[in-house]
C-alpha positions as CSV (number, residue, x, y, z in Angstrom):
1,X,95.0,90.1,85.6
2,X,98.0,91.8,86.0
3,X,100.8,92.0,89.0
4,X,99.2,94.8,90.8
5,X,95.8,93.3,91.0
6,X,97.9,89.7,92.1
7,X,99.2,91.5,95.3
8,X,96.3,93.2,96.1
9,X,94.1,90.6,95.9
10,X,96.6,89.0,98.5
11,X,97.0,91.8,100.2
12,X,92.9,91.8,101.1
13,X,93.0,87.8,100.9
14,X,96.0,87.4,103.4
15,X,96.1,90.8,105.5
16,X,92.7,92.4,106.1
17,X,91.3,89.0,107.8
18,X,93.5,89.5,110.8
19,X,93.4,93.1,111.4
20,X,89.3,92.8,110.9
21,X,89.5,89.9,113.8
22,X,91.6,91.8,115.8
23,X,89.2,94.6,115.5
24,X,86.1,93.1,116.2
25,X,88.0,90.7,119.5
26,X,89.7,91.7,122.2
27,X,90.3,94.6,124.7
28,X,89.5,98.3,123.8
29,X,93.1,99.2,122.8
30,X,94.0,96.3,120.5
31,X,90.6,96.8,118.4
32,X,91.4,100.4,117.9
33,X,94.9,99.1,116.9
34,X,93.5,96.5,114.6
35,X,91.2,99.3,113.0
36,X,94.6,101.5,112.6
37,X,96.4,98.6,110.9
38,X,93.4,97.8,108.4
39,X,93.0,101.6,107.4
40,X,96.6,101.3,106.3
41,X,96.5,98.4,104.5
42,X,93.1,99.6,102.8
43,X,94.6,102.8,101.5
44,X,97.7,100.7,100.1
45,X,95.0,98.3,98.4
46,X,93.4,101.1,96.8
47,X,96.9,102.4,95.9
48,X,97.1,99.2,94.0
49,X,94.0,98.9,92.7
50,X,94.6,101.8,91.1
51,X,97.7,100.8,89.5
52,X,96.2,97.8,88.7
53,X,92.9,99.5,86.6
54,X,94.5,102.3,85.3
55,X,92.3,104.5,87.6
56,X,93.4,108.1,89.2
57,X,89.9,108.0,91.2
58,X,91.5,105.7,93.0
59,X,94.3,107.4,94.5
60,X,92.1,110.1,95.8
61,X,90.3,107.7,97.6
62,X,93.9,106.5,99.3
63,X,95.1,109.9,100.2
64,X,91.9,111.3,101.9
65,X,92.1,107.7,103.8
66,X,95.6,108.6,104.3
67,X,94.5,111.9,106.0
68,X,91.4,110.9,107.9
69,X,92.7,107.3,109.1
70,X,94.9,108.7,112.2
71,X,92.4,111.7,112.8
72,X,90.1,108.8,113.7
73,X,92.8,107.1,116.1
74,X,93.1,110.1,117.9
75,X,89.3,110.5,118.3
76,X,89.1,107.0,119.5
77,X,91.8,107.2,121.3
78,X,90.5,110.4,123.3
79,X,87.0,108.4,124.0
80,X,89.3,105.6,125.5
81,X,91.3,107.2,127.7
82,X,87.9,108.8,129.1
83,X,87.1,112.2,130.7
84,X,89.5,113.6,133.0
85,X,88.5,115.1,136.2
């Protein structure tokens, strides 16, 4: 096991568990910021994770995360703030 597998196995060990609960509890708007924060920090694991392996697969997987991640807020966000009349 090297360094980058070490912080990202306390990365997902330490700070996905509260994002995930804040997520899955709460009011509308601080699940859909909990969901925001643990996209984040699962594109920086996969970052490390692929430092960690050696993989370029990996990487890939972070940046279309990167890219798709606040698309989804904003879609979430529009069915929030609901239809305007």
């Amino acid at each position: 096991m090297n360094v980058w597998l070490l912080v990202a196995t306390v990365l997902s060990a330490g700070g996905l568990p509260p994002c995930l609960w804040l997520g899955f509890c709460g009011p509308p708007q601080d699940r859909l910021v909990g969901v925001n924060l643990a996209g984040t920090q699962i594109a920086v694991l996969f970052l490390l994770l692929a430092q960690g392996y050696g993989r370029t697969s990996y990487v890939d997987l972070a940046l279309v995360l990167v890219v798709l991640a606040p698309a989804g807020t904003l879609v979430f966000t529009r069915f929030l703030a609901g239809e305007e009349r």
